[in-house]
ChimeraX commands (.cxc) that place a marker at each C-alpha (Angstrom):
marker #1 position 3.82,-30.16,-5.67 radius 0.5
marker #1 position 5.10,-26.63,-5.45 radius 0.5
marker #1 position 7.94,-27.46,-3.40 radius 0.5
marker #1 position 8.99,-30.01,-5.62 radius 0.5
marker #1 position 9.71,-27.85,-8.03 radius 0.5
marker #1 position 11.05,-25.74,-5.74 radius 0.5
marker #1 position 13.62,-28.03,-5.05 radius 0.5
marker #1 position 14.32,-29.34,-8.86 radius 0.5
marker #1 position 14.62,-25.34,-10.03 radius 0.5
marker #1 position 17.35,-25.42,-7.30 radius 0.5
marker #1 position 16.17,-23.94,-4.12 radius 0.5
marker #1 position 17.75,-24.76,-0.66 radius 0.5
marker #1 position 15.93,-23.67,2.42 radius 0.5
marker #1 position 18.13,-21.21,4.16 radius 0.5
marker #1 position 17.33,-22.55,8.20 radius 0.5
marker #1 position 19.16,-19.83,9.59 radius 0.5
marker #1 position 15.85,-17.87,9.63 radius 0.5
marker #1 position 14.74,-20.45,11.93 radius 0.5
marker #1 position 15.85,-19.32,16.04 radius 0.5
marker #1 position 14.89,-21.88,17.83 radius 0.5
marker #1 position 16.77,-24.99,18.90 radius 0.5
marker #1 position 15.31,-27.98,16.34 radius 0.5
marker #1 position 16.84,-30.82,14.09 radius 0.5
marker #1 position 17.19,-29.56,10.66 radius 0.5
marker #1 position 14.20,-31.33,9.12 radius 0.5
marker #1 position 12.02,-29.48,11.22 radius 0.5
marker #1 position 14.02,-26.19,10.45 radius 0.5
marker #1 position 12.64,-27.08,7.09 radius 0.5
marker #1 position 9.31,-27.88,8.09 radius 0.5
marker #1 position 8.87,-24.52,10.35 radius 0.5
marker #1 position 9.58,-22.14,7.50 radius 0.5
marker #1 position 6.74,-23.62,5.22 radius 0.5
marker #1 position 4.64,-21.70,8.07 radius 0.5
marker #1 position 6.19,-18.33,7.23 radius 0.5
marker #1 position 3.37,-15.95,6.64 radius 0.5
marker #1 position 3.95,-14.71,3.38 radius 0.5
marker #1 position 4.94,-18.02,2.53 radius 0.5
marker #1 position 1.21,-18.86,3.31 radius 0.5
marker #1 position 0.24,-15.94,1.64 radius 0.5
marker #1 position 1.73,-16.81,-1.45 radius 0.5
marker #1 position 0.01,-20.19,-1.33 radius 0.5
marker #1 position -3.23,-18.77,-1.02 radius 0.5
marker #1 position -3.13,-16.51,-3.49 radius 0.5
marker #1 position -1.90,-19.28,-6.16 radius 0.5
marker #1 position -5.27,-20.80,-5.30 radius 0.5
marker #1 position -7.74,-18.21,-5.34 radius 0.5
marker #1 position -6.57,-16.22,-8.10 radius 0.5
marker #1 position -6.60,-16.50,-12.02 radius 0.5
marker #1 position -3.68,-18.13,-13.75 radius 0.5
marker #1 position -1.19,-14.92,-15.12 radius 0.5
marker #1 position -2.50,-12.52,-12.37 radius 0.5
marker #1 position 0.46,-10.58,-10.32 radius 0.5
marker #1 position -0.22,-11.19,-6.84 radius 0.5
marker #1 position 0.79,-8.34,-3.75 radius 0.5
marker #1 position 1.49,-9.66,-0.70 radius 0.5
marker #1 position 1.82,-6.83,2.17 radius 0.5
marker #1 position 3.76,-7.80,5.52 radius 0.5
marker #1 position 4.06,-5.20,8.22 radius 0.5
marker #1 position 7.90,-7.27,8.77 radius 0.5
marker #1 position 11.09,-7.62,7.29 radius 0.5
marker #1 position 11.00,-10.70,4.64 radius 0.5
marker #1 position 13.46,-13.18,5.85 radius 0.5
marker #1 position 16.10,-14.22,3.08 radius 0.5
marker #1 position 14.75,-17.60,2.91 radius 0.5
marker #1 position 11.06,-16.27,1.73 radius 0.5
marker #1 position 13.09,-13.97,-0.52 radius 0.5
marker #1 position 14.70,-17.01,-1.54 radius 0.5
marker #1 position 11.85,-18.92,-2.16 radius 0.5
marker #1 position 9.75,-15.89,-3.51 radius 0.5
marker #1 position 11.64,-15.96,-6.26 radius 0.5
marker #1 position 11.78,-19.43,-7.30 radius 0.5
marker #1 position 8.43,-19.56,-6.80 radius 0.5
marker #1 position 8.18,-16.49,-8.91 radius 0.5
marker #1 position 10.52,-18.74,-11.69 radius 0.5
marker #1 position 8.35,-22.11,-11.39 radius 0.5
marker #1 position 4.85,-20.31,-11.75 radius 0.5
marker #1 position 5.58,-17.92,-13.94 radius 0.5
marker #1 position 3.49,-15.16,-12.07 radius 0.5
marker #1 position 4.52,-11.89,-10.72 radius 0.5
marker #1 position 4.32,-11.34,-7.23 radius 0.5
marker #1 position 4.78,-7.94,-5.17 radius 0.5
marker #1 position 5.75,-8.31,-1.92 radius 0.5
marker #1 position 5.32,-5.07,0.43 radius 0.5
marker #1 position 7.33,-5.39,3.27 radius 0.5
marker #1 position 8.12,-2.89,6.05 radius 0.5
marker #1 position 10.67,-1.45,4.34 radius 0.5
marker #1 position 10.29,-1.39,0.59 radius 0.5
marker #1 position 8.29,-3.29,-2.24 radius 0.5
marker #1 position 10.06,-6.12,-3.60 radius 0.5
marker #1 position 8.97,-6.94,-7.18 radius 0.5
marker #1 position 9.69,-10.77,-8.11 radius 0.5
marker #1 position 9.37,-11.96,-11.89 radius 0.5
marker #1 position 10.94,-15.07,-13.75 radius 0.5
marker #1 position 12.76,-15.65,-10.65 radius 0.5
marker #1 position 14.36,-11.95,-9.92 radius 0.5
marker #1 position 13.82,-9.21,-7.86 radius 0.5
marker #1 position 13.90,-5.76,-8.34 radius 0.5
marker #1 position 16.07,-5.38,-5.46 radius 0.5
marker #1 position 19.13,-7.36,-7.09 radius 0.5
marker #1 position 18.99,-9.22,-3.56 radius 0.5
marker #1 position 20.35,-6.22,-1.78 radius 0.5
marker #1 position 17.80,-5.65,1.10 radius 0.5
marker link #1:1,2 radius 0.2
marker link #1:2,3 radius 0.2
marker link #1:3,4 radius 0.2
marker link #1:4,5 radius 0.2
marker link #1:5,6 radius 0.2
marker link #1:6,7 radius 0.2
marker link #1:7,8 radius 0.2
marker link #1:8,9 radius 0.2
marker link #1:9,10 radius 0.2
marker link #1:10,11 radius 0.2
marker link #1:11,12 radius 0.2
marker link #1:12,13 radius 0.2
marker link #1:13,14 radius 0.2
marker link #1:14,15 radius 0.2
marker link #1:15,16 radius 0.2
marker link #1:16,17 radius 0.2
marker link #1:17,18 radius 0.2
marker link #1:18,19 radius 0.2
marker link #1:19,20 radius 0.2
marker link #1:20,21 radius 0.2
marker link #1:21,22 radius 0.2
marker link #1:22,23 radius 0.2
marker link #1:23,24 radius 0.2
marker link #1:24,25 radius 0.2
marker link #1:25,26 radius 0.2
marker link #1:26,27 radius 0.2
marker link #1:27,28 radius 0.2
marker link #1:28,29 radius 0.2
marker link #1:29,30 radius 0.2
marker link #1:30,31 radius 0.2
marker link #1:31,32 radius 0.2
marker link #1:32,33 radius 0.2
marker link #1:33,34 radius 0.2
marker link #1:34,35 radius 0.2
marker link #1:35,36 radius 0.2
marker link #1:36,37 radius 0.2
marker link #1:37,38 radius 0.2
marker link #1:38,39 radius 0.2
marker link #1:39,40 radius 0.2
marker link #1:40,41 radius 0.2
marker link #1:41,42 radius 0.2
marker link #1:42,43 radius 0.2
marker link #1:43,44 radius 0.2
marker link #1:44,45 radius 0.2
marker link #1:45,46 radius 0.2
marker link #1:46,47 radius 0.2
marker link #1:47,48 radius 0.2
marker link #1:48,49 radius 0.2
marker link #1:49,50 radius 0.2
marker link #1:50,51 radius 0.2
marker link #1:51,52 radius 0.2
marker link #1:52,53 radius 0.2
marker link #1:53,54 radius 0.2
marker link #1:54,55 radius 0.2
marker link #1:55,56 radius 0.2
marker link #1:56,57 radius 0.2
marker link #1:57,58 radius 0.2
marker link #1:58,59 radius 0.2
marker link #1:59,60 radius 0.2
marker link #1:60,61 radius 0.2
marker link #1:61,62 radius 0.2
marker link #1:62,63 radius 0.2
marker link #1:63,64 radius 0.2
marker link #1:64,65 radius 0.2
marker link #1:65,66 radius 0.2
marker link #1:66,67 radius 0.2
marker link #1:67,68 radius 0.2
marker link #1:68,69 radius 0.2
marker link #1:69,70 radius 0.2
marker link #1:70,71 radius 0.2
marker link #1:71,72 radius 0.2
marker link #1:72,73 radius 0.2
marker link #1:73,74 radius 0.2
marker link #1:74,75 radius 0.2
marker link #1:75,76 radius 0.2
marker link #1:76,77 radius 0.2
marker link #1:77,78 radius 0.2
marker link #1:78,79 radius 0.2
marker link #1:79,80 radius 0.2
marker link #1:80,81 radius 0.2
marker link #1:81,82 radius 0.2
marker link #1:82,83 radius 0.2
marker link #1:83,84 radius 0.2
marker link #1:84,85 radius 0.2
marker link #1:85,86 radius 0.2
marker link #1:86,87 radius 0.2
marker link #1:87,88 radius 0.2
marker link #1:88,89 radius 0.2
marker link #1:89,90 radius 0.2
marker link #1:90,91 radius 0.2
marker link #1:91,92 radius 0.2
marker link #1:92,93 radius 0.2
marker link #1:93,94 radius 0.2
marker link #1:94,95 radius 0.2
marker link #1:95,96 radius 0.2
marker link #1:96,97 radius 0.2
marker link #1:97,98 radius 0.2
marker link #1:98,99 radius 0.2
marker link #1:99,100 radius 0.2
marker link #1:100,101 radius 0.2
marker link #1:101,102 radius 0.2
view
């Protein structure tokens, strides 16, 4: 359901993130599995409606979960923090406090 509105607020999976040799529909498919991508998910879940969520990754966030971070931000209408390993990255209403420049 969440990627459905994903896709109707106007996100694109960016499958450059993805390295290894596959069609494009699995491209797709892989970067669902992105850790703070699942991290995300599970925080939806178990938290109260309206609660920011923080999401700490000892990585660089890939530009398609910063992509999709912030629609997600947009279609939920929660704040999420995401910590990565070099700076926080604050999304609300579908921006980021780093004006994309990361």
């Amino acid at each position: 359901r969440l990627s459905r509105q994903m896709e109707e607020a106007g996100y694109m999976p960016d499958t450059k993130a993805v390295l290894r040799d596959e069609k494009e529909a699995n491209k797709e498919h892989i970067l669902c599995y992105h850790s703070e991508k699942m991290a995300i998910a599970f925080g939806l879940i178990s938290t109260p409606t309206g609660t920011p969520l923080l999401i700490t990754k000892n990585l660089r966030v890939c530009q398609d979960c910063h992509s999709a971070t912030k629609f997600i931000s947009k279609v939920v209408n929660r704040e999420i923090i995401v910590r990565d390993s070099i700076r926080f990255h604050h999304f609300k209403n579908g921006l980021c406090s780093c004006a994309d420049y990361w």
